[in-house]
LOPABA-726816 format. One line per 3 residues: number of its first residue (from 0); their letters; for each residue x, y, z of N, C-alpha, C, O. Coordinates in Angstrom, 2 decimals. Layout:
<recs>
NUM) a) X/Y/Z/X/Y/Z/X/Y/Z/X/Y/Z | ...
</recs>
This chain:
<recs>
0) xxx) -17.89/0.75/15.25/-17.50/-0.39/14.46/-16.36/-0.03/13.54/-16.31/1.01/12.90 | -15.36/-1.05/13.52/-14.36/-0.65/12.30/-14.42/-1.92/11.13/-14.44/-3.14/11.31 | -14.44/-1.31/10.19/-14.51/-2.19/8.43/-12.89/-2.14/8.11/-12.30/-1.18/7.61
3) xxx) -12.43/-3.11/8.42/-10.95/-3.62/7.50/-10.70/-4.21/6.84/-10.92/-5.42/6.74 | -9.85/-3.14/5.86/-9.43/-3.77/4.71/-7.86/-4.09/4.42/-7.27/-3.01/4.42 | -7.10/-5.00/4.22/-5.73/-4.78/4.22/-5.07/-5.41/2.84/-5.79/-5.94/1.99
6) xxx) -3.56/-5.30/2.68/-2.85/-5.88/1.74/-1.17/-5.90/2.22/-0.64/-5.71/3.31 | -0.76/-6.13/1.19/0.61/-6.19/1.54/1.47/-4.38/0.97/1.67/-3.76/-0.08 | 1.74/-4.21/2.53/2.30/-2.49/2.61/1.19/-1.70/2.50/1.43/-0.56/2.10
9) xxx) -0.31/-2.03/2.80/-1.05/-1.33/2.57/-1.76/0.12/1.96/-2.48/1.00/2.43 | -1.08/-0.19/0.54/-1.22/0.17/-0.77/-2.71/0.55/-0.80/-3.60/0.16/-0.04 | -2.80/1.45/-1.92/-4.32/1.93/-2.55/-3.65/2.33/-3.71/-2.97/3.34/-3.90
12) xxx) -3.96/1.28/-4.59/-3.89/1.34/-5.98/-5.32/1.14/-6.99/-6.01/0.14/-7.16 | -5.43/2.45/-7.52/-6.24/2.86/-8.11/-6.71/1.57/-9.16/-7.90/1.46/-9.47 | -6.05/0.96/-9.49/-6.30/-0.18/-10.45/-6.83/-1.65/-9.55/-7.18/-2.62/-10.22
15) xxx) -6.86/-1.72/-8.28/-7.00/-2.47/-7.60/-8.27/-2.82/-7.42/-8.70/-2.22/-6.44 | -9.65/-3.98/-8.25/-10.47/-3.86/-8.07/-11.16/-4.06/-6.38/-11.86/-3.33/-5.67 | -10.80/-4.84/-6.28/-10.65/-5.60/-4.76/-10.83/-4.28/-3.90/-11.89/-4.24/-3.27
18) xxx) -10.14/-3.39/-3.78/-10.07/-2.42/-2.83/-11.01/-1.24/-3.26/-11.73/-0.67/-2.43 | -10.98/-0.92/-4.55/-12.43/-0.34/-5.09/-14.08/-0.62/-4.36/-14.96/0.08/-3.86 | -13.78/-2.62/-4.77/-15.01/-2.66/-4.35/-15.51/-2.76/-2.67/-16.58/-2.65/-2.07
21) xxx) -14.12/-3.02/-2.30/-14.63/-3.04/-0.49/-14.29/-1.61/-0.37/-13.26/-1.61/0.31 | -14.51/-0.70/-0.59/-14.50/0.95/-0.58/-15.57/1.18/-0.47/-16.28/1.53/0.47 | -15.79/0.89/-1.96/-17.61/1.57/-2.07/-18.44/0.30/-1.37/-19.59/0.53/-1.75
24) xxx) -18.47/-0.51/-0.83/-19.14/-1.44/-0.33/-19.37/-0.79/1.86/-20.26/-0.81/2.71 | -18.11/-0.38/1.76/-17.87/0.30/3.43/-18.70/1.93/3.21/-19.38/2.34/4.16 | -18.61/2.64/2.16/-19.03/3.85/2.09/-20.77/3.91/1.89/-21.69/4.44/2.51
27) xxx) -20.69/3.24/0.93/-22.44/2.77/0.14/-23.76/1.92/0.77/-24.96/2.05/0.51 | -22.94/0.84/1.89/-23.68/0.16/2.59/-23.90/0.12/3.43/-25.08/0.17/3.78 | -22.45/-0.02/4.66/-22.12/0.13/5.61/-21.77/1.51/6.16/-21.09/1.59/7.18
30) xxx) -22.34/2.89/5.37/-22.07/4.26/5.87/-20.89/4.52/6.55/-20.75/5.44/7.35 | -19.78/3.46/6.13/-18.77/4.33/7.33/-18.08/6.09/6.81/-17.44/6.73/5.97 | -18.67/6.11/7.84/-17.91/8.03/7.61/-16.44/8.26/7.53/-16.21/9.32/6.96
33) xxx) -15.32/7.59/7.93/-14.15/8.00/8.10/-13.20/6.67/7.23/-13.55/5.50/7.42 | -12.16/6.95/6.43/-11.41/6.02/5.71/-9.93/6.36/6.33/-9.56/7.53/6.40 | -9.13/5.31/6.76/-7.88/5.25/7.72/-7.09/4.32/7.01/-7.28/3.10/7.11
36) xxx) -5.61/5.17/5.83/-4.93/4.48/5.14/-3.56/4.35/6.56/-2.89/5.37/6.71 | -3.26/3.19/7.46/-2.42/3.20/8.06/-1.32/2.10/7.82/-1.43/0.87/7.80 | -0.06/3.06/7.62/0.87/2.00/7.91/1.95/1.77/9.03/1.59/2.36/10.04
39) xxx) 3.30/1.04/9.23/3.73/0.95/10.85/4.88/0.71/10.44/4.98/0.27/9.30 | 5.86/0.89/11.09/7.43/0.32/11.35/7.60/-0.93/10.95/6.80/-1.87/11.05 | 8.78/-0.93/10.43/9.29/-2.21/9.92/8.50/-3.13/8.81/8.83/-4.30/8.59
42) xxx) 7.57/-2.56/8.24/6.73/-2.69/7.29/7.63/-3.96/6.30/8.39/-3.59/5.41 | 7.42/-5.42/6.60/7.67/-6.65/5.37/7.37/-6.45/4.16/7.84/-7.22/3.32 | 6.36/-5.19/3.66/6.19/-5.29/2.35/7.32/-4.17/1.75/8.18/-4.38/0.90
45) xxx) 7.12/-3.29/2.27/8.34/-2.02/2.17/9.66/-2.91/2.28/10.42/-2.41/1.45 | 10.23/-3.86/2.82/11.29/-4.44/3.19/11.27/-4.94/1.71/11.83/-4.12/0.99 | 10.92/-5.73/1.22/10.29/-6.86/0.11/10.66/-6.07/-0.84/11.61/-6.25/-1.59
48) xxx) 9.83/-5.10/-0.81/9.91/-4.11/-1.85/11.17/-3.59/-2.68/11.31/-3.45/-3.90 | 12.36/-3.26/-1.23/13.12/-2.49/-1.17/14.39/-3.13/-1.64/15.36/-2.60/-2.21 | 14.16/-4.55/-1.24/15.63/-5.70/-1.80/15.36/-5.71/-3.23/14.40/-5.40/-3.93
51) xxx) 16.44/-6.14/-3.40/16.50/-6.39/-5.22/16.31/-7.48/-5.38/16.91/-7.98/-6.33 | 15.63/-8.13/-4.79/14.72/-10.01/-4.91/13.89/-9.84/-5.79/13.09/-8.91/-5.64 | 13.78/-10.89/-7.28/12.73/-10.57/-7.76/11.87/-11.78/-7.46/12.22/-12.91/-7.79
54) xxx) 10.42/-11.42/-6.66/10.30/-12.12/-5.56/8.77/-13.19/-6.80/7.89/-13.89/-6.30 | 8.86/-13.05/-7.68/8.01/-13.11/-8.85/6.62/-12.70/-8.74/6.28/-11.95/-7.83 | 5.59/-13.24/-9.79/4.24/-13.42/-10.05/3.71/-14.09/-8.75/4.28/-15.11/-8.35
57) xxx) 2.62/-13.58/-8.05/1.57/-11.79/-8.66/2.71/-11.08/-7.24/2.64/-9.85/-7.31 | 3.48/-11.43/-6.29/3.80/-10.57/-5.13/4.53/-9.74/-5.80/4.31/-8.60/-5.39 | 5.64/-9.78/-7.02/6.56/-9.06/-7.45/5.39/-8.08/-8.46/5.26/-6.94/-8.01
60) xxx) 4.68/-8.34/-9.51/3.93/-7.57/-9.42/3.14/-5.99/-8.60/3.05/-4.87/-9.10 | 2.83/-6.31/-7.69/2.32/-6.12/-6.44/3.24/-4.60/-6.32/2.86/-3.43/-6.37 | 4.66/-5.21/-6.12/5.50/-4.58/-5.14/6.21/-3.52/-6.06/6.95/-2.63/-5.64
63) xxx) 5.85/-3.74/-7.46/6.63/-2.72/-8.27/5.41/-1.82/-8.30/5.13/-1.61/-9.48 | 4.76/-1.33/-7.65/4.38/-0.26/-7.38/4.71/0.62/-6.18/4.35/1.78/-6.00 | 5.28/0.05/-5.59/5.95/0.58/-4.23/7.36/0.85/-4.73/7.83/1.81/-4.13
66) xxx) 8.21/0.32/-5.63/9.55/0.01/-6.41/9.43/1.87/-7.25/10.18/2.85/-7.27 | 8.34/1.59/-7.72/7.86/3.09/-9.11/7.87/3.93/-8.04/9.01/4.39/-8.16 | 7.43/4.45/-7.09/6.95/5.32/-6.35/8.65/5.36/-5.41/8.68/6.37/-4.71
69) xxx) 9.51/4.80/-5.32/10.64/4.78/-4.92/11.13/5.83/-6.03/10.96/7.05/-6.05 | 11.89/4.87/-7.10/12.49/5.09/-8.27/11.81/7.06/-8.76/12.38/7.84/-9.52 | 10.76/7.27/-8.16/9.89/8.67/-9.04/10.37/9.58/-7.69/10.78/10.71/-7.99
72) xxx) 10.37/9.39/-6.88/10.45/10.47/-5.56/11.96/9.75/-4.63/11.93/9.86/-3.41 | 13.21/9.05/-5.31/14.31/9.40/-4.38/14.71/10.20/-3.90/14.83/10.01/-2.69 | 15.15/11.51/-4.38/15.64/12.17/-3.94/14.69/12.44/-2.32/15.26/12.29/-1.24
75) xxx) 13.20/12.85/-2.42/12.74/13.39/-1.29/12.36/12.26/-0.62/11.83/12.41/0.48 | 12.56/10.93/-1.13/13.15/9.77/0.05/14.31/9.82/1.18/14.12/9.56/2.37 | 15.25/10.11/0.75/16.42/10.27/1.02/16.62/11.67/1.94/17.38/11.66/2.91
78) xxx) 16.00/12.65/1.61/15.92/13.80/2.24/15.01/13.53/3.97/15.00/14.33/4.91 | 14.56/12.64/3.93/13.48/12.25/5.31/14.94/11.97/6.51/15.84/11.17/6.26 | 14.89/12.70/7.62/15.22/12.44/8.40/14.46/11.67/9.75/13.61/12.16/10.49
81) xx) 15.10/10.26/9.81/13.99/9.57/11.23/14.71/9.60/12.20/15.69/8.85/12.20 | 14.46/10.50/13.39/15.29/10.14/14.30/16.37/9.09/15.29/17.00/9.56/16.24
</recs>
């Protein structure tokens, strides 16, 4: 059986009750043994993220955590080579 949980860019933000509680709800109830943070190509939220749209309340919210985590680690952004 698989328990899914998703969002936009599929984020795990520690402040996120929502994802807290379907965590411990998949771990605590539903015993699942294995947790699978996956993300994919061409990712709309990473895109979103990445324009200088301020796309407002709550998505712009949202996305300046993907924005912080840019802005804190460019350089070894930039260093990624994709074939």
């Amino acid at each position: 059986e698989i328990f899914v949980r998703r969002n936009i860019a599929n984020m795990v933000v520690a402040t996120d009750t929502n994802l807290r509680a379907a965590l411990k709800f998949a771990v605590e109830y539903l015993k699942v043994d294995h947790i699978i943070v996956c993300g994919h190509y061409d990712c709309g939220g990473l895109k979103a993220a990445s324009s200088k749209n301020d796309h407002t309340a709550p998505l712009e919210n949202w996305l300046t955590n993907i924005r912080d985590v840019v802005r804190l680690h460019q350089e070894e952004l930039e260093a990624i080579v994709i074939p």
